[in-house]
N, C-alpha and C positions, 0 to 999 in steps of 0.2 A: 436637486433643483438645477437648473437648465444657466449656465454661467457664461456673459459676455465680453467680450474684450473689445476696444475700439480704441484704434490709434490714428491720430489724424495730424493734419499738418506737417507733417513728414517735407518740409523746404530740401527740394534737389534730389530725392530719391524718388525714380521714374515707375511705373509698371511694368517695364522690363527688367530693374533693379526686383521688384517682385517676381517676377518670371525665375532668376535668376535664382535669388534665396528658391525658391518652390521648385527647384529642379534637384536641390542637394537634400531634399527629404521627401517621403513618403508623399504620394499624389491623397491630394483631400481625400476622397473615396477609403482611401487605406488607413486614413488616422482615426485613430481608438478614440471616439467619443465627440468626434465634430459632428457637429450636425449640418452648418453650413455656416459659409461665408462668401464674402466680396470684398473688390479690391478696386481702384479705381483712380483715378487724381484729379482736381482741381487748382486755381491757380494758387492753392495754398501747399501742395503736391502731394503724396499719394496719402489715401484715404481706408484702413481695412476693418472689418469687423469679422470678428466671427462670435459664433456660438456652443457652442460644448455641452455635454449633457452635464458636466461639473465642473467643479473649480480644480477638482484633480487631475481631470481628465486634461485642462489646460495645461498646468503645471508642467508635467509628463511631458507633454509635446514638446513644450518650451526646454524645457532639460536635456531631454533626450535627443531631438530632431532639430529644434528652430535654434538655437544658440551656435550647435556647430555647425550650421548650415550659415549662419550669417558668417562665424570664423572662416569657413570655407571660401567663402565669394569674399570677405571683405565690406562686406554691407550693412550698415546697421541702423538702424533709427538715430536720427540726427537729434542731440539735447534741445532742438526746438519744438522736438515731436509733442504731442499730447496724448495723453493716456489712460481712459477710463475705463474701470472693470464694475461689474455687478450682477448678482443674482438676478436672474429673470422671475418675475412674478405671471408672467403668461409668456408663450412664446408658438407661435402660429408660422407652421411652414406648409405653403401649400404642396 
């Protein structure tokens, strides 16, 4: 089943602070089991989602790629962030 993650409210970290993490790990196209995502800000600052064909598939990424990628730059989701995860019950990509 098809697993989402979305993190929002990210106060002070920019889409270039995203650019940045997404340069020190595998480009989307090449991560095992994304399906797709977006990234974006608002005046509550940056905004991402993504989709995964599983909750392991996320995991993985997360351990493997996205943790020493934030160690790398120094970047991290600010303790003001917000953070919701869950199985998808349908999930439609054009």
């Amino acid at each position: 089943m098809a697993f989402v993650t979305l993190w929002t409210s990210m106060h002070g970290v920019t889409i270039d602070d995203f650019r940045k993490v997404s340069s020190e790990h595998n480009s989307p196209q090449d991560v095992d089991g994304l399906l797709a995502g977006a990234a974006g800000t608002d005046e509550n600052g940056l905004n991402v989602v993504s989709i995964w064909q599983s909750k392991a598939h996320q995991e993985r990424f997360a351990a493997e790629q996205l943790f020493p990628a934030f160690q790398a730059t120094g970047i991290s989701p600010p303790a003001s962030a917000v953070n919701a995860e869950y199985e998808a019950g349908e999930v439609y990509i054009r």
